[in-house]
C-alpha positions in Angstrom: 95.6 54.5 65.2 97.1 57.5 66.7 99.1 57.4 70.3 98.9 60.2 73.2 102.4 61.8 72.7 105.0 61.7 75.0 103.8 64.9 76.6 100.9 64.2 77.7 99.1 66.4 75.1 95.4 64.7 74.2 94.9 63.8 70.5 91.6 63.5 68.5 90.5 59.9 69.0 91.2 60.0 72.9 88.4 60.5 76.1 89.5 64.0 76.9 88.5 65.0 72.9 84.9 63.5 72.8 82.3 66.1 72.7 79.2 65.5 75.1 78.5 66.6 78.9 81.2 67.1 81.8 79.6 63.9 83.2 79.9 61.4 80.2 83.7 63.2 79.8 84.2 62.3 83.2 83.1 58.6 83.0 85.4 58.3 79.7 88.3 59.3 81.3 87.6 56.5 83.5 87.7 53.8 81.5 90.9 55.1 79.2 93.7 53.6 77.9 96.4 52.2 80.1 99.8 54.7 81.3 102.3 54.3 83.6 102.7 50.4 84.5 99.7 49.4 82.5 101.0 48.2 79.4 103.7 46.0 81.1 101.6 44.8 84.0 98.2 43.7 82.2 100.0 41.8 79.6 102.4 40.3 82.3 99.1 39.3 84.7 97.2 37.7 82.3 100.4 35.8 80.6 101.2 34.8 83.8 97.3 33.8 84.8 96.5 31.8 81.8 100.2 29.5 82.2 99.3 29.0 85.9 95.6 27.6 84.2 97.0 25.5 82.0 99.9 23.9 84.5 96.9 23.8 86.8 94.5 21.9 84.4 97.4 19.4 83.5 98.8 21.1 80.0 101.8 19.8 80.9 101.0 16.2 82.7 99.7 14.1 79.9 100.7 10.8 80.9 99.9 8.9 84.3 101.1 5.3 85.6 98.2 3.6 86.9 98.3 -0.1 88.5 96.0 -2.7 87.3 94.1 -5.7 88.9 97.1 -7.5 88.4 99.3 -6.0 90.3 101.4 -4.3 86.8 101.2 -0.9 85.8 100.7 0.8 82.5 101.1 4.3 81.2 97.8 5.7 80.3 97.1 9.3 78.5 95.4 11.4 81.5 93.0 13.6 79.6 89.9 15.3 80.9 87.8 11.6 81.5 84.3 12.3 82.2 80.6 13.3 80.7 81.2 14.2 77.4 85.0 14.2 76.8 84.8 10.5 75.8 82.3 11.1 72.9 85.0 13.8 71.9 88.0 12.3 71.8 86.2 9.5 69.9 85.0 11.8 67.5 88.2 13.2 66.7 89.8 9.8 66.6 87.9 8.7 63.6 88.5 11.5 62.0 91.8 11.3 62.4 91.5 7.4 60.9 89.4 8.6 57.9 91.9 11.1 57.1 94.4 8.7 57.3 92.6 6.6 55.3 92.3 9.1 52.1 89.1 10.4 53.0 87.1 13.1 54.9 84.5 12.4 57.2 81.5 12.2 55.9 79.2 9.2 57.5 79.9 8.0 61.6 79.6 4.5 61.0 80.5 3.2 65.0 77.8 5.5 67.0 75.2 3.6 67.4 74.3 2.7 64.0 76.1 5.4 62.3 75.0 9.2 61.6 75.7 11.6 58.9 78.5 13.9 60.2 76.6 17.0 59.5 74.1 15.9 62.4 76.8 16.8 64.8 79.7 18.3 62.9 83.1 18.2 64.1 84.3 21.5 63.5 86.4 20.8 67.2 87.8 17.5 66.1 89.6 19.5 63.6 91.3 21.7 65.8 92.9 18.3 67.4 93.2 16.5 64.8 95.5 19.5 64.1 97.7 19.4 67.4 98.0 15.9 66.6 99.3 16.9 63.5 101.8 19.4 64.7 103.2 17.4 67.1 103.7 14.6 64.2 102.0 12.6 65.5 104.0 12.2 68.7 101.0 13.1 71.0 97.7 10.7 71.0 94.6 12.2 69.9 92.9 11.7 74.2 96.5 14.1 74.8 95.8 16.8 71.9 91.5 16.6 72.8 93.1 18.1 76.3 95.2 20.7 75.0 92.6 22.0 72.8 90.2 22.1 75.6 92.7 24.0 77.9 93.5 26.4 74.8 89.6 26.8 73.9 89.1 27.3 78.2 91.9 30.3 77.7 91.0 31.9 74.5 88.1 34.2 75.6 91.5 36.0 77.3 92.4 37.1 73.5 89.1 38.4 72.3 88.9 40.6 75.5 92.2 41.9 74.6 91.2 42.7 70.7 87.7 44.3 72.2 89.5 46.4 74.8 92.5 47.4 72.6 90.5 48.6 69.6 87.9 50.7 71.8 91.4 52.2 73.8 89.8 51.1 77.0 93.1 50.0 78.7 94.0 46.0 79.0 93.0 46.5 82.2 89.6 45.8 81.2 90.7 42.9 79.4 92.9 41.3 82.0 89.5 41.9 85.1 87.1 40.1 81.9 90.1 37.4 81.9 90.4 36.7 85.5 86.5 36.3 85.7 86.1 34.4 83.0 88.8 32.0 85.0 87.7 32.1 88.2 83.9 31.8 87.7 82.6 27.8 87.0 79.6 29.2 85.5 77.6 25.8 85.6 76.4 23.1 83.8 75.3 25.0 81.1 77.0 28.3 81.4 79.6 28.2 79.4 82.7 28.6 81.2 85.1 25.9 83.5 82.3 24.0 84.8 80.8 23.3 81.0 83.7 23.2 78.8 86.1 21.4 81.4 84.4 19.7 83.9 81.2 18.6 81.6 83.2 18.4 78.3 80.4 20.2 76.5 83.1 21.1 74.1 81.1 22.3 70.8 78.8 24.2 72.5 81.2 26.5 74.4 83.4 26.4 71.2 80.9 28.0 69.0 80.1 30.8 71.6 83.8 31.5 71.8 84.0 31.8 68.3 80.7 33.7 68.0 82.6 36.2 70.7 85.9 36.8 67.8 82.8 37.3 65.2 81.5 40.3 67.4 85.4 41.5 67.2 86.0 41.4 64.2 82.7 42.5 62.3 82.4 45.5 64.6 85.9 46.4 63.7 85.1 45.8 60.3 81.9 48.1 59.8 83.6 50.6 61.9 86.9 50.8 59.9 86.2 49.0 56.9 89.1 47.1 57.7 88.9 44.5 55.1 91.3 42.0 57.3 88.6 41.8 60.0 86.1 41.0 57.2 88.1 38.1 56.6 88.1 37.3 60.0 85.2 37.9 61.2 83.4 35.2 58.3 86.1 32.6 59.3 85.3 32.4 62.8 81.5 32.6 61.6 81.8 29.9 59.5 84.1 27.7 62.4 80.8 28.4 64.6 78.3 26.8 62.1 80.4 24.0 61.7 81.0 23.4 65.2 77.5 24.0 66.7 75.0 25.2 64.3 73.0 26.6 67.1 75.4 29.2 67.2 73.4 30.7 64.2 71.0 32.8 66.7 74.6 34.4 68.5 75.8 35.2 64.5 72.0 37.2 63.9 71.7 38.8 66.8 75.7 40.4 66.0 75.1 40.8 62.6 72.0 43.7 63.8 73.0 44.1 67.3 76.1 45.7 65.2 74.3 47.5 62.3 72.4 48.8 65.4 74.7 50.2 67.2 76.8 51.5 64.5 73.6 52.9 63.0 72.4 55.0 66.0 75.9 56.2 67.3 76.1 59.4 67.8 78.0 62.0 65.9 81.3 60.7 64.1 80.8 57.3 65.6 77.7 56.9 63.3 78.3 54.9 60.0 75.7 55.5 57.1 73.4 52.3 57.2 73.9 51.5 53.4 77.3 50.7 54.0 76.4 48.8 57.3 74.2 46.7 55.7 76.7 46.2 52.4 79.6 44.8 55.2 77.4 43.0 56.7 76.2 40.9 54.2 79.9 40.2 52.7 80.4 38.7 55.4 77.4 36.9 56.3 77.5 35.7 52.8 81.5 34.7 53.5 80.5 32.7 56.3 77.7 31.1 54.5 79.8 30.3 51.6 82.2 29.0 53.6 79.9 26.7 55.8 77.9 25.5 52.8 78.1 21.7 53.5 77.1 21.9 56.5 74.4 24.1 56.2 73.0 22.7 52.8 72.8 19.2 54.3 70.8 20.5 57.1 68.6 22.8 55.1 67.9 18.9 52.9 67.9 16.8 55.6 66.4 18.2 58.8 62.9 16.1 58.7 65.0 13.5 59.1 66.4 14.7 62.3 64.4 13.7 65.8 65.8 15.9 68.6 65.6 14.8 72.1 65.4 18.3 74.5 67.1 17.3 77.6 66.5 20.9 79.4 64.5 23.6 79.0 63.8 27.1 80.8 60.4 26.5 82.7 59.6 30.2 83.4 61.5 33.9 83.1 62.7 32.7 86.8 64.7 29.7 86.1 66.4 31.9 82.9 67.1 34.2 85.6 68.5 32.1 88.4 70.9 30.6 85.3 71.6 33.6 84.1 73.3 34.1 87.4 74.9 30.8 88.3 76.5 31.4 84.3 78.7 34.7 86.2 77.7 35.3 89.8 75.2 38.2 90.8 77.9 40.8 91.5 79.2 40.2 87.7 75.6 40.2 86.7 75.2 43.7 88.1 78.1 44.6 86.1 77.4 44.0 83.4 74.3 45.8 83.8 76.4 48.9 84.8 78.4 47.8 81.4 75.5 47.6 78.9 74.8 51.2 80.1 78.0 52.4 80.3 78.6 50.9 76.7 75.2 52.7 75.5 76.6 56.0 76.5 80.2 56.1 75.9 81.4 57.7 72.7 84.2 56.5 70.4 84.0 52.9 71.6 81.9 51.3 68.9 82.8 47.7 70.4 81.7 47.8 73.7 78.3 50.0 72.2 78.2 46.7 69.4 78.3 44.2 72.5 75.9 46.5 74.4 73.5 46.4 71.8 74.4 42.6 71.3 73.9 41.5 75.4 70.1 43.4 74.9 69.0 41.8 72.2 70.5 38.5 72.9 69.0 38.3 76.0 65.5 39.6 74.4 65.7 36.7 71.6 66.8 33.9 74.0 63.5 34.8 76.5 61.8 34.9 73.2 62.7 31.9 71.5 62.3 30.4 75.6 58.8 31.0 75.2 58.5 29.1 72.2 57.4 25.6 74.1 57.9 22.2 72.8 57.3 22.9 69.3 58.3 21.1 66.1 61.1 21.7 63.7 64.8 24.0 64.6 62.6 25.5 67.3 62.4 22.5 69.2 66.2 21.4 68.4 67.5 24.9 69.5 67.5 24.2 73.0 67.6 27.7 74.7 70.0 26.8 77.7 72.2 26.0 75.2 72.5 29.5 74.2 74.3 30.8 78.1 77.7 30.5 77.2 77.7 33.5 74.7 75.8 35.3 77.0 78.2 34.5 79.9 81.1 36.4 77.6 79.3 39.6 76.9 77.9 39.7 80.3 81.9 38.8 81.8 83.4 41.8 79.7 80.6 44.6 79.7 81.1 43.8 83.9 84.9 44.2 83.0 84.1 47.9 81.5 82.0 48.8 84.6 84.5 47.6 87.1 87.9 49.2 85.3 85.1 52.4 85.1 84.7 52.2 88.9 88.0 51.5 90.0 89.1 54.4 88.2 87.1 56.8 89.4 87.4 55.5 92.8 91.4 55.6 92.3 91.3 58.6 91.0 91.9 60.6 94.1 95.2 58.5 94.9 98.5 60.6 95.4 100.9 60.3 92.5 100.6 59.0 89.4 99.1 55.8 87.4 101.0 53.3 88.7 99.8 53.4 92.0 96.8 53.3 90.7 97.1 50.0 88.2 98.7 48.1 91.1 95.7 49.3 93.3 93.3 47.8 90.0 95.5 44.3 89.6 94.9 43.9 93.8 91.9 44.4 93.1 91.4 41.7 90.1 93.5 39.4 91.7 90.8 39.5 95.4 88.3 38.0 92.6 90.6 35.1 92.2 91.9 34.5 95.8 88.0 34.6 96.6 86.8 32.2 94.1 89.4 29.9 93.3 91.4 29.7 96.2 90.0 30.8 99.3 85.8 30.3 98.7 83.6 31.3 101.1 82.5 28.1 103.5 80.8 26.3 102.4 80.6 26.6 98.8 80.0 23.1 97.1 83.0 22.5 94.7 81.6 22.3 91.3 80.8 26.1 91.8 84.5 26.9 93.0 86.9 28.2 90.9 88.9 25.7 88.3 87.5 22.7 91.1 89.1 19.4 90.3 87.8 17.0 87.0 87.9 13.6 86.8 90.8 12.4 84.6 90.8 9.5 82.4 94.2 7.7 83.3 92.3 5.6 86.3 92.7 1.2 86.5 88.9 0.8 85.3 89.6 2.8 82.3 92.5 -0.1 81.4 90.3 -2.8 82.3 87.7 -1.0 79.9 90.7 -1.4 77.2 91.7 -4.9 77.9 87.9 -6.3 78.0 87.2 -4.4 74.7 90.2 -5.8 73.2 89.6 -9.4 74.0 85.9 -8.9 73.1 87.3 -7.9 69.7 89.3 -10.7 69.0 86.3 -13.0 70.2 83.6 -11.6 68.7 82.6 -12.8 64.7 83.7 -11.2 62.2 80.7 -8.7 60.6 79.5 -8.1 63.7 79.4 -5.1 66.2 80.3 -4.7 70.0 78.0 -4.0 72.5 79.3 -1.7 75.6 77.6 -0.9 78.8 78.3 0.8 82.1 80.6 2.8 83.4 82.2 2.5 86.8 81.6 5.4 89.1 81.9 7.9 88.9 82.6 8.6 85.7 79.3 8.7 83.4 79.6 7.6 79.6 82.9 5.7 80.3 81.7 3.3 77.5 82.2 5.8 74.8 85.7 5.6 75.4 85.8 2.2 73.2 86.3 3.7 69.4 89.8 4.3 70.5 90.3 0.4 71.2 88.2 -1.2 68.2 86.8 -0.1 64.6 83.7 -2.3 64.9 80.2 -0.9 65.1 79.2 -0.2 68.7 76.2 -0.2 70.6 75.6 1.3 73.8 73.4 1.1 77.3 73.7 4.8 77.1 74.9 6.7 73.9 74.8 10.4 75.0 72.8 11.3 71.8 71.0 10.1 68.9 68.9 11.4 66.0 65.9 9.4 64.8 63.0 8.1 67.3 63.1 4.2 65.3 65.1 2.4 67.4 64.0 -0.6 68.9 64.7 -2.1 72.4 62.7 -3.9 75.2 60.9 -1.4 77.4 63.0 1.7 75.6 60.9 4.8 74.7 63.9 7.2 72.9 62.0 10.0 73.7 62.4 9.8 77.3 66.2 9.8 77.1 69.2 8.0 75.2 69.4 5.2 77.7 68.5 1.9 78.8 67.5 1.7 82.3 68.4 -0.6 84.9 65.0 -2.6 84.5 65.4 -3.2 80.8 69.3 -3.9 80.4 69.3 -7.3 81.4 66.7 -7.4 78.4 69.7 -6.6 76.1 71.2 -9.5 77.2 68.7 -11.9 75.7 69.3 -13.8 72.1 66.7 -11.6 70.3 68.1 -8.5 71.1 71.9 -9.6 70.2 70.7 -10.9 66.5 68.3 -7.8 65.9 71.4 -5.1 66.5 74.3 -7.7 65.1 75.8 -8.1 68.0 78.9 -10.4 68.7 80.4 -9.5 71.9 79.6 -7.8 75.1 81.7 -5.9 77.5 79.8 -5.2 80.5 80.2 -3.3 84.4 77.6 -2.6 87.3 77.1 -5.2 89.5 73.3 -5.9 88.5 74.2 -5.5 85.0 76.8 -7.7 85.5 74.9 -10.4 87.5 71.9 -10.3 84.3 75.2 -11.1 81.9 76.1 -13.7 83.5 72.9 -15.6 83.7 72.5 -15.1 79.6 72.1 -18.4 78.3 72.8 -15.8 75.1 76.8 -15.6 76.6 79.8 -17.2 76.8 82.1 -15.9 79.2 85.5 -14.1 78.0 87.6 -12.2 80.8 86.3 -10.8 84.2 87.4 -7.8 86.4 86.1 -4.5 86.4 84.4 -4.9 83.3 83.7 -8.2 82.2 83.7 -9.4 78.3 81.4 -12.2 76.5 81.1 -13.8 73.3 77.5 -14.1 71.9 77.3 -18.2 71.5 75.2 -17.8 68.2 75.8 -14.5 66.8 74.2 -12.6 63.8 76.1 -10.6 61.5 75.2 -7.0 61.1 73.7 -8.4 56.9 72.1 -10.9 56.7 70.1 -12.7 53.8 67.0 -13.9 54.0 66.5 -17.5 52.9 70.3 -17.7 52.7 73.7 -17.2 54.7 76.1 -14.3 54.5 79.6 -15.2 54.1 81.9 -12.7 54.2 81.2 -9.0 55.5 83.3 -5.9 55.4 82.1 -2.4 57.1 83.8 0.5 57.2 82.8 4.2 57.7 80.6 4.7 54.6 80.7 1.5 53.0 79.1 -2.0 53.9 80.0 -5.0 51.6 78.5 -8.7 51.8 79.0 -11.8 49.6 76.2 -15.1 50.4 73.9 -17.1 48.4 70.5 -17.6 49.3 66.9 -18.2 47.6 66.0 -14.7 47.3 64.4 -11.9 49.0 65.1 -9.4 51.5 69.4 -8.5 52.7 68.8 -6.6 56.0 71.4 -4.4 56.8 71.8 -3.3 60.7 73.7 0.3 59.9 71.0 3.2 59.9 69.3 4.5 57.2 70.0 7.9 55.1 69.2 9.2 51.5 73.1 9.2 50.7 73.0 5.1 51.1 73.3 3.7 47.7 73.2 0.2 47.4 73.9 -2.1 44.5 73.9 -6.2 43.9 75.8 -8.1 41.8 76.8 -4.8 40.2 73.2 -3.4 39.6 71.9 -0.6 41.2 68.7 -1.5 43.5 66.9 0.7 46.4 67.6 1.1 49.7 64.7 0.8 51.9 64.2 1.8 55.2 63.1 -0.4 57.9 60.7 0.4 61.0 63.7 -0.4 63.0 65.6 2.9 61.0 68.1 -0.2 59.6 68.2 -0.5 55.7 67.2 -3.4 53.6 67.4 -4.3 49.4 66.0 -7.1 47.7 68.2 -9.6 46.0 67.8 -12.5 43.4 68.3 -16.2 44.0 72.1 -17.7 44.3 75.3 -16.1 44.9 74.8 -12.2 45.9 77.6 -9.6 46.3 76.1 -6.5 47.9 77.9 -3.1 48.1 75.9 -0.5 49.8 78.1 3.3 49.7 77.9 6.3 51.4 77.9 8.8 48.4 78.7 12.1 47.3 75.5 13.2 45.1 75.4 16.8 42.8 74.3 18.9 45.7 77.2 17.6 48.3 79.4 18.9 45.1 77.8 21.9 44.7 78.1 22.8 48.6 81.8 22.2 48.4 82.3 24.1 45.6 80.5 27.2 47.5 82.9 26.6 49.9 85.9 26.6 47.4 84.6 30.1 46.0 84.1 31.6 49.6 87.6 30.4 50.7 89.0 32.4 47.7 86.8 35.3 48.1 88.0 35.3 51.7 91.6 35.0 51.1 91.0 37.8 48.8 90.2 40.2 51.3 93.7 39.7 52.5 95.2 40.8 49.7 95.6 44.8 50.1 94.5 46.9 47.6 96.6 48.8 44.8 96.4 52.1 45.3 95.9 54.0 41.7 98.9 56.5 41.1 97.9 59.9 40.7 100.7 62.3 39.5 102.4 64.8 41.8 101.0 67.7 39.9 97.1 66.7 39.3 97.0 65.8 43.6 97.7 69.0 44.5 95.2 70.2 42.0 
């Protein structure tokens, strides 16, 4: 891509050479590419904003000494500790372990019963399961979940950089986008600090992050034809399905907002819509290739799947009122400016392509809003889910409006453009000072700037460890653990207890589930994934214990507590924080009836019992699926499911041996073998073309 030379002299490609009225040439010159200081001071600010993030987030503290009950202390991994960062770092423990073990990860067997891992694929759990790997090991898997977070948290900073540097806006534009991105929480469900770090809603913002490199890269490549950003734009496609499917309706609404754009530009920014639509489908066809398993299984399998909405946008106000907590009004106003700026400039095909994007995206997600409480992916979409993309375009279309403005408004400065980029980086920096480090009074603190989280390095979270370890070693063998509480106030603390034992688990309070079978005193699934106070001590009783398999209970909250220790069902273990029991008369997770069980072995994706009985039914507490294949003594028999959503198969009199597997059936071969061909069809777009030799002679002819 050509340069301005030295001179000064204006070349085709740059604002001064685009055709169209004094004003649009005026408002292009505003937003062009940086002189003077500005490629040395963007670079430098935002290097030197995104290392002061991540010492500030803890990139480089991942171990605290905390003191026990005892009076020692122990070195503990200090990781980001609260909400959902525990289900996380569980996640990518075990597959971590399976991998270890030979094999991927295919079936969840400790969640509460087990789920299949397309239900809630772990397309994050990857990324640290690959720091882990690159540090050899060195660092645990709690340390690399942090990193990735902090690196995820960060990486919006790139993408602005690719979007501003391709369209020649100046990194200005990218380093203001940065430094809001950073400074504004966004909320709950916004997608930004306040989600991603302080929530731990890590697949959700991953997915929009990668969704935001998609808009990149396929813009780039139906502009140029540039058959590397092919490649990447159906890689980070494919990443985003596999890490939150809902980030399906962000990859549609690029795929046109793009053709759009692209399609209706005018003059030589216009690209003929047959070859628009060709690009578009290679790589939508890449990415679907390449996230075949996932997308197969849920194409098969979702009437199986029983999502519970936990919000929803009641009118066009509360979408509105989010849409602003997501980036602050003043950015929303921005971006506003942006989207028109974006319609209207010439030779910027990526900002028109996120322009085009921001309009329709918004238009789908009041659409799809609207859709109520409906059945099937309407129902699992979830619409506030779908903010954190949003947030992005909205963060860098403001970005173009404000380096626009503070142009124009610079423009009358004496002297040259440095003046004028140290006037635009005071200016950038003001956002910070104002919103991370001096907020206006008032403010409550999980809407300032980078506020503190809750780490996991703390004396309850060892006591959690030491219960869970002595209620392993109590606890029979065959049977699962059962954890509840957390102390506050940390929420889902219990889900921190895959890291200490490979037993199933059950939970008070699981986070998230996907069938509407399971059975509990007083528990209605579809009013949340929890037990409440009133029906816990329920748990506690004998029934309860034999109907999930349950052979030891770790246990905080004082009333919870108190209901524990009045079980005639318990035998006390270890007290403190969190206390442990034994179950006094447990049940294995198989049983036979009119017979014992023996032995029993379970492991992620395969169950195994030996007993002898008189016949009938071998109930098996792991939750049902169409993969389960289930044989005894050697010969194939069905796998039924129960009301309970458990599995059971009949056996014969005398000895039984029953091996139930998690399989691999024709069409999990045939998904991975799509994925095979797209990974080769992909990698082939990296290989450059040969260019056909044409003698000296017949080209000048």
């Amino acid at each position: 891509m050509s340069e301005r030379p030295a001179g000064g002299a204006s070349v085709p490609g740059e604002p001064d050479d685009v055709g169209g009225s004094d004003a649009d040439a005026s408002a292009r010159r505003s937003v062009r590419r940086d002189h003077g200081l500005g490629p040395v001071l963007w670079p430098a600010l935002m290097g030197a904003l995104a290392l002061w993030v991540a010492v500030r987030l803890g990139a480089f503290d991942l171990w605290s000494t905390v003191t026990l009950g005892d009076g020692r202390t122990a070195s503990l991994v200090q990781t980001f500790g609260n909400v959902d960062h525990p289900f996380h770092v569980a996640r990518a423990e075990t597959l971590r372990r399976a991998l270890a073990d030979g094999q991927p990860l295919r079936w969840v067997g400790h969640h509460q019963g087990g789920y299949p891992v397309e239900f809630y694929p772990p397309g994050v759990a990857w990324l640290e399961v690959g720091v882990w790997a690159l540090a050899l090991g060195a660092l645990p898997i709690a340390a690399a979940h942090k990193l990735v977070v902090i690196g995820l948290f960060l990486l919006p900073g790139l993408a602005y950089v690719g979007l501003a540097w391709r369209d020649r806006l100046g990194l200005g534009v990218a380093a203001t986008a940065f430094a809001a991105h950073v400074a504004v929480p966004g909320g709950q469900y916004g997608g930004g600090y306040h989600e991603l770090v302080g929530w731990g809603l890590v697949t959700n913002v991953a997915g929009s992050i990668a969704a935001l490199f998609v808009l990149l890269w396929l813009t780039d490549y139906l502009a140029r034809g540039a058959r590397a950003a092919a490649a990447g734009a159906a890689l980070a496609a494919a990443f985003a399905l596999v890490t939150n499917p809902r980030s399906g309706v962000a990859l549609a609404v690029i795929g046109i907002g793009a053709v759009l754009a692209m399609a209706t530009a005018a003059g030589d920014d216009r690209v003929p819509i047959g070859t628009l639509v060709r690009r578009v489908a290679l790589v939508g066809a890449l990415a679907g290739l390449l996230a075949a398993p996932e997308l197969v299984s849920l194409l098969r399998f979702q009437h199986l799947y029983d999502f519970l909405r936990y919000e929803s946008y009641a009118d066009l106000g509360a979408y509105l009122h989010e849409s602003r907590v997501a980036t602050t009004l003043p950015v929303l106003v921005l971006g506003a400016a942006g989207v028109v700026l974006g319609l209207t400039l010439r030779g910027r095909p990526l900002t028109r392509a996120a322009a085009v994007t921001l309009v329709l995206y918004v238009a789908a997600t009041v659409v799809l809003s609207g859709g109520g409480e409906g059945g099937g992916p309407l129902r699992q979409l979830e619409t506030v889910r779908l903010m954190p993309f949003q947030r992005l375009l909205v963060i860098y279309l403001a970005a173009v409006a404000f380096a626009a403005g503070a142009r124009t408004v610079l423009s009358g400065m004496p002297g040259r453009w440095p003046w004028r980029d140290l006037a635009q980086a005071a200016a950038v920096a003001g956002i910070l000072v104002a919103l991370v480090f001096r907020p206006p009074a008032g403010t409550p603190e999980e809407e300032r700037g980078l506020f503190p989280v809750l780490g996991s390095a703390t004396g309850s979270r060892a006591a959690l460890d030491a219960a869970l370890a002595a209620a392993d070693r109590a606890a029979a063998p065959g049977t699962a653990l059962y954890v509840v509480g957390s102390t506050p106030p940390y929420w889902h603390e219990q889900l921190w207890a895959p890291l200490v034992t490979r037993r199933p688990l059950r939970y008070d309070n699981w986070l998230w589930h996907w069938h509407f079978r399971q059975k509990a005193p007083g528990f209605d699934e579809r009013e949340g994934h929890n037990y409440t106070q009133q029906t816990v001590p329920e748990t506690f009783e004998a029934d309860f214990l034999a109907d999930q398999g349950i052979g030891a209970v770790v246990v905080t909250g004082r009333a919870a507590k108190r209901a524990a220790a009045a079980s005639a069902a318990l035998q006390p273990l270890t007290s403190g924080p969190f206390d442990a029991y034994a179950v006094r008369a447990p049940t294995p997770l198989v049983t036979l009836g009119g017979g014992s069980i023996s032995g029993t072995e379970v492991d992620a994706g395969r169950i195994e019992a030996t007993g002898t009985g008189t016949g009938g039914e071998v109930r098996v507490r792991a939750n049902w699926f169409p993969r389960w294949e289930a044989t005894v003594n050697g010969e194939p028999v069905a796998v039924a499911r129960t009301d309970d959503g458990f599995m059971a198969v009949q056996a014969p009199p005398g000895q039984v041996e029953v091996v139930l597997t998690y399989t691999v059936d024709r069409v999990d071969w045939l998904a991975r073998a799509m994925t095979v061909a797209g990974l080769l069809l992909t990698l082939a777009l990296l290989v450059p073309l040969r260019r056909r030799w044409v003698p000296r002679g017949r080209r000048a002819g």
